[in-house]
Residue frames relative to the residue before (quaternion, step in Angstrom):
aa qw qx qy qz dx dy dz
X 1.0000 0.0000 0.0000 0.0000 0.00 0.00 0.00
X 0.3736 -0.7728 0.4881 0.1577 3.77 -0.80 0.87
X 0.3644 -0.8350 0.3608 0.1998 3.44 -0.87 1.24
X 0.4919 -0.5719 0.4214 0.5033 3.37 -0.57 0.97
X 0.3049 -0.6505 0.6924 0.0667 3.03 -1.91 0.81
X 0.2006 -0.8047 0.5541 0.0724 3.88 -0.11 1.74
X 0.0954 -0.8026 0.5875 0.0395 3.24 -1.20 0.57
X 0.3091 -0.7712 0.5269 0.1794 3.84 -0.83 0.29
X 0.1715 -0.7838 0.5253 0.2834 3.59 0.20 0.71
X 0.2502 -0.8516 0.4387 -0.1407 3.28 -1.19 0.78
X 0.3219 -0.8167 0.3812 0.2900 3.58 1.22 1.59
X 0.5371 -0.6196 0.4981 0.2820 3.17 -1.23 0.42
X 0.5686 0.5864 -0.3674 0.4447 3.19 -0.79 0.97
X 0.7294 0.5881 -0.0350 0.3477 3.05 0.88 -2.34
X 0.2955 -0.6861 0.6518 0.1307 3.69 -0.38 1.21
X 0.1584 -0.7839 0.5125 0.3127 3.74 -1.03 0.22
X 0.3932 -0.8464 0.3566 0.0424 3.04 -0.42 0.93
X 0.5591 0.4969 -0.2580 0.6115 3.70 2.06 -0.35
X 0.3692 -0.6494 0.6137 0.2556 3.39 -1.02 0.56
X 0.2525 0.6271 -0.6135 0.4081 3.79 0.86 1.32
X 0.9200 0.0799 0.0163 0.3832 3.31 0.13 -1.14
X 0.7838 -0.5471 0.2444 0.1634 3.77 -1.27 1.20
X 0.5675 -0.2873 0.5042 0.5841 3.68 -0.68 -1.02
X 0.6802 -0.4825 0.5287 0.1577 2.76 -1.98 0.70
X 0.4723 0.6631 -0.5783 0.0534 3.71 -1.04 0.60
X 0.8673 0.0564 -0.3154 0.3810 2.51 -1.10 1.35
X 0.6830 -0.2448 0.3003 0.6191 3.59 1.00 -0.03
X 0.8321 0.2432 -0.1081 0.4866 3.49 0.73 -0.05
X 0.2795 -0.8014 0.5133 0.1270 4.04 -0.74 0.86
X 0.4462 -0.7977 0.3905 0.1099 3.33 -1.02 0.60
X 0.6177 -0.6262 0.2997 0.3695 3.44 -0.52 1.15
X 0.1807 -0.7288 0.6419 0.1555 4.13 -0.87 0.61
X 0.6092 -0.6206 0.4763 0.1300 3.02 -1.14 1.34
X 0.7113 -0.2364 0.3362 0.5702 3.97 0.17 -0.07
X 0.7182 -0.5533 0.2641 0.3291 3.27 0.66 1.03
X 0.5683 0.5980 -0.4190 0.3793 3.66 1.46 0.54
X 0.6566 -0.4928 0.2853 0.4945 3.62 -0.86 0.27
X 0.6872 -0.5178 0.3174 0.3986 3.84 -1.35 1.63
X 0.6255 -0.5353 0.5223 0.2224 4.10 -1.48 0.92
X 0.5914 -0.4361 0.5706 0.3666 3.31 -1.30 0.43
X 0.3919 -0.6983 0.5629 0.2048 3.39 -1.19 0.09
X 0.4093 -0.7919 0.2457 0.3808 3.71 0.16 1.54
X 0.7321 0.3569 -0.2905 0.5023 4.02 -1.10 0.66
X 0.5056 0.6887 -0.5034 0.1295 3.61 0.89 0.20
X 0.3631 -0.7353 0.5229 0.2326 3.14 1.68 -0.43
X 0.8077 0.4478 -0.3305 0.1947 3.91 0.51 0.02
X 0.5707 -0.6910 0.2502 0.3664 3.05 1.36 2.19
X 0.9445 0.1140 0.0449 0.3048 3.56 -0.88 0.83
X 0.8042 0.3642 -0.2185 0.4159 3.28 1.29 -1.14
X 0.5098 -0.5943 0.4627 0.4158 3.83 -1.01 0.22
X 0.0104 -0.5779 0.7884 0.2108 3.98 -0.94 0.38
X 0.4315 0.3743 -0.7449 0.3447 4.29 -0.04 0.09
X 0.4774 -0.4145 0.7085 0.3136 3.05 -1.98 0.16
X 0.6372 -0.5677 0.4617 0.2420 3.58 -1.74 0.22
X 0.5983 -0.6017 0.4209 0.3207 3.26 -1.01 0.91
X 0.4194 -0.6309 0.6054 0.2441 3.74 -1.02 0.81
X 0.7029 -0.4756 0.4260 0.3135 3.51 -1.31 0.96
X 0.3027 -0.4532 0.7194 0.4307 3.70 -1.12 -0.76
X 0.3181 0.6877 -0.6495 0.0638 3.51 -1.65 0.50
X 0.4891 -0.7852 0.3772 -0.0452 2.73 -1.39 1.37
X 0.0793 -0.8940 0.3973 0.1911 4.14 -0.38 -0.05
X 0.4894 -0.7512 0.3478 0.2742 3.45 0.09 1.66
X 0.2290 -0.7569 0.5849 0.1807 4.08 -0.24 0.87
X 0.4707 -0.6693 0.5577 0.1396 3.56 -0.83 0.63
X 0.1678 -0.7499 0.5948 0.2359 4.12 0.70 1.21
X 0.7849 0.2943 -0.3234 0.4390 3.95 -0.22 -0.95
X 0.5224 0.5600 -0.5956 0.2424 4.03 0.74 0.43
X 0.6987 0.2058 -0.4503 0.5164 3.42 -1.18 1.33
X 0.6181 0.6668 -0.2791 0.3090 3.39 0.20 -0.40
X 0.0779 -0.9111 0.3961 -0.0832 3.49 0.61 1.45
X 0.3143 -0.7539 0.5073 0.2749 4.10 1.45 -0.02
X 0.5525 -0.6205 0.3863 0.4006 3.73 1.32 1.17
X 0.5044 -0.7301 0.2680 0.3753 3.94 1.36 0.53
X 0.5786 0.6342 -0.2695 0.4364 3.21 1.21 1.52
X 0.6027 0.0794 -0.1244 0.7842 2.93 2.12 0.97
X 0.5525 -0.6143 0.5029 0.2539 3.21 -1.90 0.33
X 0.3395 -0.7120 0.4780 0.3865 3.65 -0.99 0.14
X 0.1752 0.7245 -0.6608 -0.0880 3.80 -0.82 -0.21
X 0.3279 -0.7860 0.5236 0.0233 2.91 -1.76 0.66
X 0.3054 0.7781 -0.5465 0.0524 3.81 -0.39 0.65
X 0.7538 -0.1450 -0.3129 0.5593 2.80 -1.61 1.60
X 0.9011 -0.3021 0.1598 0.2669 2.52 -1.01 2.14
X 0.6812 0.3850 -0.2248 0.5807 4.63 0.81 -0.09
X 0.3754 -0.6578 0.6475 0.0842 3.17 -1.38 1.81
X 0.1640 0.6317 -0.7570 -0.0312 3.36 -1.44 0.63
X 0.4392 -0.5942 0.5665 0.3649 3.87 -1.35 0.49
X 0.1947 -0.5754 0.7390 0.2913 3.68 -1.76 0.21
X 0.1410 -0.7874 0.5976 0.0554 3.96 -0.51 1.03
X 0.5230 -0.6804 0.4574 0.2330 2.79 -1.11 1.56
X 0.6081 -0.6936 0.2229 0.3154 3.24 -1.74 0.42
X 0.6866 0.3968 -0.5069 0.3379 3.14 -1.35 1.22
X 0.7078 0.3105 -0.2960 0.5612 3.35 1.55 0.92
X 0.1619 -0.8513 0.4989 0.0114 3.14 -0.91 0.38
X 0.5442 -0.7653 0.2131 0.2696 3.68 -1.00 1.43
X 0.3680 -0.6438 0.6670 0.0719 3.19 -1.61 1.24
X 0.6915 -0.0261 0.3427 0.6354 3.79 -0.43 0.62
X 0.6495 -0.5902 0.3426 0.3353 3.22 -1.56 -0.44
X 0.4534 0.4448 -0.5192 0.5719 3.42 0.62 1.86
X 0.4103 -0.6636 0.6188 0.0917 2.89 -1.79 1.43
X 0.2339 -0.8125 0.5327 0.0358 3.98 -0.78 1.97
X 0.4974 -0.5266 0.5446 0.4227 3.71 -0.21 0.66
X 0.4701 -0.6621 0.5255 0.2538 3.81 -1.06 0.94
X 0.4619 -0.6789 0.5616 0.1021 3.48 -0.99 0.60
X 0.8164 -0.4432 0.2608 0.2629 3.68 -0.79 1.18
X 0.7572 0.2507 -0.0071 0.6031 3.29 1.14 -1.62
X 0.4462 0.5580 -0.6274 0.3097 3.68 0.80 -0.23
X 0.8967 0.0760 -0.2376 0.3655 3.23 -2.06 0.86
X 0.5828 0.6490 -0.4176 0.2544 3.63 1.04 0.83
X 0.2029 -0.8743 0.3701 0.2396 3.55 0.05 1.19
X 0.1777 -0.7556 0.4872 0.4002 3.38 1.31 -0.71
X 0.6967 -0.5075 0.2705 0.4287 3.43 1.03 1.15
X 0.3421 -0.7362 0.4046 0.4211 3.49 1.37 0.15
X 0.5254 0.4928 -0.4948 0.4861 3.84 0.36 1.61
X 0.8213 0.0853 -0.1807 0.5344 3.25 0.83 0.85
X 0.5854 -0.6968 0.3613 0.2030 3.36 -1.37 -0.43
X 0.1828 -0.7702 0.4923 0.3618 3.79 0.01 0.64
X 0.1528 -0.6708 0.7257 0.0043 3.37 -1.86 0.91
X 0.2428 -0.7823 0.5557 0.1426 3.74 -0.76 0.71
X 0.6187 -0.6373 0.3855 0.2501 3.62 -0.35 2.10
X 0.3219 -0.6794 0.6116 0.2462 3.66 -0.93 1.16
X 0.8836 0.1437 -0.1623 0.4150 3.74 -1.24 0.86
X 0.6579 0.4712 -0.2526 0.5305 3.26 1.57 0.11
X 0.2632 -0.8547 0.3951 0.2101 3.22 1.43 -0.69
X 0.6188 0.4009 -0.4262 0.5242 3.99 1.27 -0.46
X 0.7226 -0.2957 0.5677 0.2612 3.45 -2.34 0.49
X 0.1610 0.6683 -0.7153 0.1254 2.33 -1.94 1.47
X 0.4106 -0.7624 0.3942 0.3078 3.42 -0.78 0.81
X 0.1776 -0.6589 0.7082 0.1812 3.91 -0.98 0.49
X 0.3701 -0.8696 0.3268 0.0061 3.49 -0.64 1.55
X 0.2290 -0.7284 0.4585 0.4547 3.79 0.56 0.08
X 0.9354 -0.0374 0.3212 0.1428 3.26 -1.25 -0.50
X 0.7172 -0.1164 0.2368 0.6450 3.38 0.46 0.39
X 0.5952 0.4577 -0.3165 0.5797 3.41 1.03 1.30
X 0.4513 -0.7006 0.5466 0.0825 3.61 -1.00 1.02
X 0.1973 -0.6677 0.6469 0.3110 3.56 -1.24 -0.51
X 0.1936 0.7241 -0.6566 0.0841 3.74 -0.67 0.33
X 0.8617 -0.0619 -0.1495 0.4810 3.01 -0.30 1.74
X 0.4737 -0.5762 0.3741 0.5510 3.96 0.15 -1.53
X 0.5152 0.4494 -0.5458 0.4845 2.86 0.85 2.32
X 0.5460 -0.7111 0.3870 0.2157 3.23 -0.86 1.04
X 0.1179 0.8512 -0.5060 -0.0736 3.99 0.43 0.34
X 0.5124 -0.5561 0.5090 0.4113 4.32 -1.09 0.55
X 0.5501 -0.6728 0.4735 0.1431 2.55 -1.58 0.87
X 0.5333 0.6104 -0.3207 0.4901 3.36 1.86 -0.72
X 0.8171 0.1582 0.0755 0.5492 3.48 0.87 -1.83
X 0.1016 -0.8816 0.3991 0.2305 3.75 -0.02 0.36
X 0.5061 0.7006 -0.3088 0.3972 2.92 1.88 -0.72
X 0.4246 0.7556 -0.4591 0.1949 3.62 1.82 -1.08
X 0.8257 0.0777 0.0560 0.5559 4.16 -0.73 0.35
X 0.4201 0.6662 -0.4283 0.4430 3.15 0.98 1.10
X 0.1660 0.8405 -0.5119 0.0639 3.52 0.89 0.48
X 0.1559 -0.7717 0.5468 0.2848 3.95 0.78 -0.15
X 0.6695 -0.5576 0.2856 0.3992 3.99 0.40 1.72
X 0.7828 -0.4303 0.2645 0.3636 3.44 0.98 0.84
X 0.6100 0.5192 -0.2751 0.5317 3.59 0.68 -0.88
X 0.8228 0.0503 -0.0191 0.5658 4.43 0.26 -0.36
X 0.3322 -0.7197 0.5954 0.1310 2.93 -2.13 0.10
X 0.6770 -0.6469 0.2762 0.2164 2.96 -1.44 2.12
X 0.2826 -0.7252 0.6275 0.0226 4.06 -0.73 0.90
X 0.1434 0.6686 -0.7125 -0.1574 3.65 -0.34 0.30
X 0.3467 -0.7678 0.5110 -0.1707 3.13 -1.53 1.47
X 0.7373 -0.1062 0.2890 0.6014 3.84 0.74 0.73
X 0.7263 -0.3550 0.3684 0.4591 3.67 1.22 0.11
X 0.6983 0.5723 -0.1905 0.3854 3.25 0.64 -0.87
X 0.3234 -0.7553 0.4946 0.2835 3.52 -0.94 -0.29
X 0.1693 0.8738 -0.4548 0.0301 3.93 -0.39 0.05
X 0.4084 -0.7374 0.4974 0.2051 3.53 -0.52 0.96
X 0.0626 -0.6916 0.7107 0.1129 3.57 -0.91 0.82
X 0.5050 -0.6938 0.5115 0.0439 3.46 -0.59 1.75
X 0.4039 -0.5924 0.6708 0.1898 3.29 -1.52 0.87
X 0.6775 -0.5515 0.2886 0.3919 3.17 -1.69 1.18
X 0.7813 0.3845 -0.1784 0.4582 3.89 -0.84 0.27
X 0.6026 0.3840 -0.2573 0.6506 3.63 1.73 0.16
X 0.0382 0.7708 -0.6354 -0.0248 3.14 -1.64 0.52
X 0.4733 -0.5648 0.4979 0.4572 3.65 -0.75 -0.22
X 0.4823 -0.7731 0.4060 0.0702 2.70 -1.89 1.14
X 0.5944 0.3292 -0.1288 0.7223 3.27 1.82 -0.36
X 0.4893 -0.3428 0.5598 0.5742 3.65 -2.27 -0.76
X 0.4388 0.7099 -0.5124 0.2023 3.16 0.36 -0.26
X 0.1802 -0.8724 0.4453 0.0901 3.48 1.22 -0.87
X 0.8384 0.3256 -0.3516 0.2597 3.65 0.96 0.50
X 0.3686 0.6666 -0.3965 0.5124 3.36 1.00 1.56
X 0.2023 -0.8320 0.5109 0.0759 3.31 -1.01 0.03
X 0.1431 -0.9295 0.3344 -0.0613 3.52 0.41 0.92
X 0.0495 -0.7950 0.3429 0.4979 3.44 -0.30 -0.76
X 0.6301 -0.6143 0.1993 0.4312 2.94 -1.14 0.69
X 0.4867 0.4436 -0.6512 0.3771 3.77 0.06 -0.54
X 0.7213 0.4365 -0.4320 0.3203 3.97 -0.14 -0.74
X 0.5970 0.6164 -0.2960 0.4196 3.42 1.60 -0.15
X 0.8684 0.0758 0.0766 0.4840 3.08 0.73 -1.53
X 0.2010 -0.8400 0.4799 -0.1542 2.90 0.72 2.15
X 0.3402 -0.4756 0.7064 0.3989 3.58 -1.91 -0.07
X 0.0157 0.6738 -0.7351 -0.0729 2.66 -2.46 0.00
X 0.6781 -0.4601 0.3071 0.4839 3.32 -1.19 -0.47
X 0.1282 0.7714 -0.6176 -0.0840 3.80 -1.34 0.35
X 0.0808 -0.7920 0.5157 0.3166 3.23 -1.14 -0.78
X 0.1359 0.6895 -0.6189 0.3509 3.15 -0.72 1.62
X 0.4565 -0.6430 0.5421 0.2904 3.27 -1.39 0.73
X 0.1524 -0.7098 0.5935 0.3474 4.07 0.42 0.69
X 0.8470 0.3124 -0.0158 0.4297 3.71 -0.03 -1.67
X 0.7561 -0.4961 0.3374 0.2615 3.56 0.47 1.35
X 0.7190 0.5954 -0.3015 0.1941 3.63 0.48 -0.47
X 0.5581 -0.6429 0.2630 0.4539 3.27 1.35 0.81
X 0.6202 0.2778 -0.4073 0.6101 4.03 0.88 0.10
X 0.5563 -0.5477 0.6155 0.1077 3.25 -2.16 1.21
X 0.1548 -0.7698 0.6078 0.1181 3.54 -0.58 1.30
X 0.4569 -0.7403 0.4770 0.1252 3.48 -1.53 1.18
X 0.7393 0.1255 -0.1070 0.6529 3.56 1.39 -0.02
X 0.2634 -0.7376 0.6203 -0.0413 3.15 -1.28 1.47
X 0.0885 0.7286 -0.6761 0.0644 3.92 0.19 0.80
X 0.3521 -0.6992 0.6218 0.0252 3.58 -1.72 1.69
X 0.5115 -0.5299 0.6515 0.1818 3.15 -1.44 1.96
X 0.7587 -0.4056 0.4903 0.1400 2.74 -2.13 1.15
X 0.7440 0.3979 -0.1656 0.5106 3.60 0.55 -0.93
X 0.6594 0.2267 -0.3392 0.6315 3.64 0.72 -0.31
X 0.6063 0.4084 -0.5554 0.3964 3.74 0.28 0.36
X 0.3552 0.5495 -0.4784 0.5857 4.15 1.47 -0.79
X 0.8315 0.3136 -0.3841 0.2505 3.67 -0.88 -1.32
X 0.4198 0.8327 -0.1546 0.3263 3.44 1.57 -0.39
X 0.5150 0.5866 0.1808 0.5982 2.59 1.44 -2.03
X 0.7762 0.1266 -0.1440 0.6007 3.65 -0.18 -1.21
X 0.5597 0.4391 -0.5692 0.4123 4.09 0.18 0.26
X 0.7050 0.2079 -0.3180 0.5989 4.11 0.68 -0.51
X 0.3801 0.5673 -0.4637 0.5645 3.75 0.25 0.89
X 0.7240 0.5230 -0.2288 0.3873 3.20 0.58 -0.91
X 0.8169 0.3872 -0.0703 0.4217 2.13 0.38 -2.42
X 0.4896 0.5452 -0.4253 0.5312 4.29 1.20 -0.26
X 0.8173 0.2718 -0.1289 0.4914 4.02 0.04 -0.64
X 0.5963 0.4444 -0.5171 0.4237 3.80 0.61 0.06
X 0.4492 -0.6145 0.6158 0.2034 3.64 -1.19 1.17
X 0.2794 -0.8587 0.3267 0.2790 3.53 -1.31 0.32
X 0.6260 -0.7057 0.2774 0.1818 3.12 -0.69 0.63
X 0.7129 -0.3884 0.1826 0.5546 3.74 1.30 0.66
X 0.8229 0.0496 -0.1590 0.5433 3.58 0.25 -0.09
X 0.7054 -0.4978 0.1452 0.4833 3.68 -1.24 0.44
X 0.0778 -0.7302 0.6755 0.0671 3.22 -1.80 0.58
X 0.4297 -0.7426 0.4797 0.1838 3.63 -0.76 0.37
X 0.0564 0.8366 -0.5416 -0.0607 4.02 0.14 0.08
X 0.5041 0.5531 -0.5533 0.3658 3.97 0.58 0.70
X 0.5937 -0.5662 0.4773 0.3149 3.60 -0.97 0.58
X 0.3249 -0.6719 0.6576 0.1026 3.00 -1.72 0.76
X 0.3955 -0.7679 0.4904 0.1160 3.24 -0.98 1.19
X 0.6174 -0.6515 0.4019 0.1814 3.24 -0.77 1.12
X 0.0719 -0.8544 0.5079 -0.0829 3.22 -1.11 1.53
X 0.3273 -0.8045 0.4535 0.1998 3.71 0.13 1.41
X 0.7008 0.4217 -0.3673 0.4429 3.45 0.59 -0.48
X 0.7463 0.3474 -0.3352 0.4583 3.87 0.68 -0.35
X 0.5550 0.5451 -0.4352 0.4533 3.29 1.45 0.12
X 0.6527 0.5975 -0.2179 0.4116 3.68 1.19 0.12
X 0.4564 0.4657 -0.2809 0.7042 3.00 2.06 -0.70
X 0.6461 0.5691 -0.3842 0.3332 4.07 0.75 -0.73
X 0.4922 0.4690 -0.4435 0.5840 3.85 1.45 -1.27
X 0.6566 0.5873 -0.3946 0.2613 3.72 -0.07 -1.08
X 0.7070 0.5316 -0.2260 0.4081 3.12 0.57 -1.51
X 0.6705 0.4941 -0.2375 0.4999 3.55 1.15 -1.22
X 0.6708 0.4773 -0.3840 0.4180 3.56 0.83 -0.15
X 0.5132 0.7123 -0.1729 0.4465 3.28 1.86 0.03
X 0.7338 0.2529 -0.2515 0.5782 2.79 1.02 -1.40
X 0.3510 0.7472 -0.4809 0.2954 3.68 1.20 0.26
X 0.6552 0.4430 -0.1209 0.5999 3.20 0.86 -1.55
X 0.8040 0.3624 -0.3558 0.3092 3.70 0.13 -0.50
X 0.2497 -0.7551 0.4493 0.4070 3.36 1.61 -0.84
X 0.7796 -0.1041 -0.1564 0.5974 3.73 0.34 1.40
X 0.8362 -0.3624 0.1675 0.3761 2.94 -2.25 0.43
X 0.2294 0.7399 -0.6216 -0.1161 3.26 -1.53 0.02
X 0.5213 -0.7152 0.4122 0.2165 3.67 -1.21 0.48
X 0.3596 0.8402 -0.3544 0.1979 3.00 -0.80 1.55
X 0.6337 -0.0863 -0.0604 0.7664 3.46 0.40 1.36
X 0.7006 0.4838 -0.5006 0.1566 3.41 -0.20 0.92
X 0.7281 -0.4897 0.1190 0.4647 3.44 -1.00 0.78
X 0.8143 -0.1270 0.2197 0.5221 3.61 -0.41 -1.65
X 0.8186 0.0258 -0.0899 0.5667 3.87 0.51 -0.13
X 0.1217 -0.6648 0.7365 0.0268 4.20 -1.26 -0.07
X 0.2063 -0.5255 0.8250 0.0264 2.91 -1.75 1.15
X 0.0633 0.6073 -0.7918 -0.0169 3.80 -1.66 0.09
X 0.4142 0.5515 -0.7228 -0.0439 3.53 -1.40 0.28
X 0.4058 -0.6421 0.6141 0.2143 2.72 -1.58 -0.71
X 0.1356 0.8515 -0.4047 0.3048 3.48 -0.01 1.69
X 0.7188 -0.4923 0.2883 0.3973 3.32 -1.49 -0.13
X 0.7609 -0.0246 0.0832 0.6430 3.60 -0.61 -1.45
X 0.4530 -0.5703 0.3706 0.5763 3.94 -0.91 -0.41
X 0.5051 0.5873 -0.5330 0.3405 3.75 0.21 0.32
X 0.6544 0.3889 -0.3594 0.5398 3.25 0.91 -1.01
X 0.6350 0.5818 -0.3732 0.3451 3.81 0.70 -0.31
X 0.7398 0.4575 -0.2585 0.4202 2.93 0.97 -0.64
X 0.5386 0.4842 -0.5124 0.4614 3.52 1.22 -0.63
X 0.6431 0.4979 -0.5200 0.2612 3.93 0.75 -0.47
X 0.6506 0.4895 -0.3959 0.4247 3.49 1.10 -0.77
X 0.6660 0.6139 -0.3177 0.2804 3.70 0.87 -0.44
X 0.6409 0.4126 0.0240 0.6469 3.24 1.34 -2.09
X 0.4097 0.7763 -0.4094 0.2488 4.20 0.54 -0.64
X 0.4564 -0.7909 0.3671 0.1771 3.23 -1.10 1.14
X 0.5666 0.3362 -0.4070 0.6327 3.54 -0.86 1.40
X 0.6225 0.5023 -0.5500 0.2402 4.01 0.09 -0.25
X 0.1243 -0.8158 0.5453 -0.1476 3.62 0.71 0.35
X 0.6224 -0.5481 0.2812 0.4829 3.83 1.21 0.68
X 0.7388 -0.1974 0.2124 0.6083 3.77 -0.44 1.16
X 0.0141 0.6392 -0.7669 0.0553 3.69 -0.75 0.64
X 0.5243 -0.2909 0.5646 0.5672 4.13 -1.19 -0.39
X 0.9547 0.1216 -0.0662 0.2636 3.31 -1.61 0.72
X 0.5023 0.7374 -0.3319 0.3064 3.44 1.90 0.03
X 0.8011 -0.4961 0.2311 0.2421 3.09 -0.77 1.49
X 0.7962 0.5049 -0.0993 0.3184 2.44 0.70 -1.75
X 0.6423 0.5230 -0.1781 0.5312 2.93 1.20 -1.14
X 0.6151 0.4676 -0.4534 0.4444 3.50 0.30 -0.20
X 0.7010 0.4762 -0.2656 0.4597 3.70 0.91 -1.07
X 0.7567 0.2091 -0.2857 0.5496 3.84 1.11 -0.11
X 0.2581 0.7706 -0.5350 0.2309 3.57 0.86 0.23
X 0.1277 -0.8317 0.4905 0.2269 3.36 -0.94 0.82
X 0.4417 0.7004 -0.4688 0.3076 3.38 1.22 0.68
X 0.4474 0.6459 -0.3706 0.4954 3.70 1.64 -0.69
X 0.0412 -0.5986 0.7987 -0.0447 3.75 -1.34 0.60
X 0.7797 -0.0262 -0.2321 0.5810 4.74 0.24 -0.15
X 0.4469 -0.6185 0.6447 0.0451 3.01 -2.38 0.25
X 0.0747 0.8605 -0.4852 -0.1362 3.12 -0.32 0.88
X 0.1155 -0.8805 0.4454 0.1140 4.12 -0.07 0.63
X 0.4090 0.7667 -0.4877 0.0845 3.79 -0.83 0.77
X 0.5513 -0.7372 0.3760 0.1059 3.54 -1.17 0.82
X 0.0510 -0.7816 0.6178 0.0688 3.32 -0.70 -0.05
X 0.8873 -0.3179 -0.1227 0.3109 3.41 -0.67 1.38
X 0.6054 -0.5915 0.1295 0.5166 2.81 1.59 1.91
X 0.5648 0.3645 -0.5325 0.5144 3.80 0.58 0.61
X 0.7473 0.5375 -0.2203 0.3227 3.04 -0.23 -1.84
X 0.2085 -0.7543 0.6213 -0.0388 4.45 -0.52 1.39
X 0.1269 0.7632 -0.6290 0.0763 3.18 -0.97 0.44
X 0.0093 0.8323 -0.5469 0.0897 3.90 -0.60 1.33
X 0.2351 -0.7384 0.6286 0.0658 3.36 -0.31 1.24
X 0.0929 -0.7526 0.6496 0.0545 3.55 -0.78 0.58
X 0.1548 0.6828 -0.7112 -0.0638 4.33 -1.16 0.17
């Protein structure tokens, strides 16, 4: 009696891929015996030899984890061992496997003493303090000790100011924010970039404003200053001002002005101006600090402009390495 010969039909096209079923014939593969090569077919009569055809290999196709996967076009996929995760560019961060625009409070501890909340109708971060805790800025500081975990990244030492905290910076460091409690360095502070302004008068608008060494120093020694000068009877401010590339361009300008004019004058500038003419900027500054007539804030007094506590940027630029010029809003 002949044995039935099973078969597995098999769409066209369709490698098999289980070690159920045989070679292809005709459109259709043949059942493997325990995984040995396909039986004789019954009545062949042809002593010994196999008419099954051989058993296809196993074989497999590697799936791509990060194929489809697009990080909502705001990051890259990569994959390792065999799992997609996005790397999201900066100012977002991964959801599953999409990249969400970061959110006000992401990465705010509030110094771990409080809680971040994002401002109704304003939409920016703020800390909600615990207990025997301040806000200065979107860090929580003690009310007893503000300086407490103030370490200004190593580079200065912690001032408590009015309550406050505030890093006076080692030479060649400055703060990075108003915040005022870090220490950076300054090139990483007081960087070029792109603008458009005419720095040097010449009737064409320059597209990139890169800051001299010396107006980045005067930069530097204005929060310096403004962190270690004591006050002097009426309000003063002693948090740093954050650096401003575009008023530091109107500042080279301005100094090529007061070049040509021979002292200060007022013009296109924001909320306050320094102009002198002087030595290194230390020695400049003690003029804008210690200078005759400052009799406490006069109109226009130097001084005041450099501790004002209405100012929040700085702008700083020279003009043939004498000639200062500090824009202040």
């Amino acid at each position: 009696m002949a044995r039935l010969h099973r078969s597995c039909p098999v769409p066209a096209m369709l490698v098999c891929l289980s070690a159920a079923c045989g070679a292809v014939e005709g459109g259709t593969a043949s059942p493997v015996d325990g995984g040995s090569s396909g039986s004789a077919a019954a009545g062949s009569g042809s002593g010994g030899g196999s008419s099954g055809a051989a058993a296809v290999s196993s074989s497999s196709t590697a799936v791509d984890p990060c194929a489809g996967v697009t990080c909502a076009g705001y990051g890259t996929c990569a994959a390792a061992a065999g799992v997609a995760s996005c790397a999201c560019n900066a100012g977002f961060h991964a959801d599953g496997l999409s990249c969400v625009a970061d959110g006000p409070c992401d990465g705010v501890t509030c110094s771990g003493h409080g809680t971040c909340a994002v401002q109704p109708f304003i939409g920016t971060a703020a800390c909600h303090c615990n207990t025997g805790f301040h806000e200065v800025g979107l860090a929580c500081v003690s009310d007893a000790n503000p300086c407490e975990g103030v370490a200004c990244s190593g580079h200065g030492s912690c001032r408590a100011v009015g309550g406050n905290p505030v890093c006076a910076c080692d030479a060649g460091f400055t703060p990075s924010s108003t915040a005022g409690m870090d220490c950076l360095p300054t090139a990483e502070v007081c960087r070029g970039g792109a603008i458009n302004y005419d720095v040097d008068g010449d009737g064409t608008a320059d597209t990139w404003f890169e800051p001299l060494p010396e107006e980045c120093r005067m930069f530097e020694l204005v929060n310096f200053t403004r962190a270690t000068h004591d006050d002097e009877g009426s309000g003063e401010c002693h948090g740093p001002l954050a650096y401003s590339l575009e008023w530091s361009a109107h500042a080279r300008n301005h100094s090529k002005q007061c070049a040509e004019r021979g002292g200060l004058f007022h013009a296109d500038y924001p909320m306050g101006q320094n102009c002198a003419y002087g030595c290194d900027e230390a020695c400049e500054m003690n003029l804008y600090m210690s200078g005759a007539n400052e009799d406490h804030c006069p109109a226009m007094s130097h001084h005041c402009n450099i501790m004002r506590c209405g100012f929040s940027y700085l702008g700083v630029g020279t003009w043939a390495g004498t000639w200062n010029t500090q824009n202040f809003y």
